[in-house]
C-alpha positions in Angstrom: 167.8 159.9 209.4 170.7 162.1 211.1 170.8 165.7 209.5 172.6 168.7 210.8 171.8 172.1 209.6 171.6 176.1 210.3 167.7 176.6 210.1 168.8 180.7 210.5 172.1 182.0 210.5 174.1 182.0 214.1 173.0 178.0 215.0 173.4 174.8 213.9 170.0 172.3 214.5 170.1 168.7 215.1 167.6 166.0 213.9 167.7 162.8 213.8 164.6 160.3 213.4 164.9 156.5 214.2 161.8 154.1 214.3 159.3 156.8 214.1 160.8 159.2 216.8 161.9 162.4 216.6 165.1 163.8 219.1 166.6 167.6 218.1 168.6 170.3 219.5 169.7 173.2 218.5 173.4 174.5 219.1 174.0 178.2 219.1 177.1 179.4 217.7 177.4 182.3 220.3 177.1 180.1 223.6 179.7 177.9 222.2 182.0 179.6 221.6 181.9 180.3 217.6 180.6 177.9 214.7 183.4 175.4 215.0 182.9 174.5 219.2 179.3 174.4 218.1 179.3 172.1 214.9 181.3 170.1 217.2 179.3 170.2 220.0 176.3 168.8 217.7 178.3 165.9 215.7 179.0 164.8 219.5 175.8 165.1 220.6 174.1 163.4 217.2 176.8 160.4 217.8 175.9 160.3 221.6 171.8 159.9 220.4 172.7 158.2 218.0 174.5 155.2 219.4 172.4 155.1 222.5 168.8 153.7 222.6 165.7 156.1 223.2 164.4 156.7 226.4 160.7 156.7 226.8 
């Protein structure tokens, strides 16, 4: 499962779930720089986790 969302407003959260584990971060808009460096900080991030096996 790969979901991106804004769980309040000023952030975009990260969640993705593969084989039974859990990885998420969340993404501020105001460290970023504003909701688009931010949305884009967390597709790159999700496709980073994504495409790379889990650590222990």
């Amino acid at each position: 499962m790969l979901n991106i969302n804004i769980p309040w407003k000023g952030a975009y959260q990260v969640r993705i779930v593969r084989d039974g584990k859990e990885r998420s971060r969340l993404f501020s808009w105001k460290p970023w720089g504003g909701k688009g460096k931010a949305l884009n900080a967390a597709k790159s991030w999700r496709d980073h986790i994504w495409s790379t096996p889990y650590c222990k």
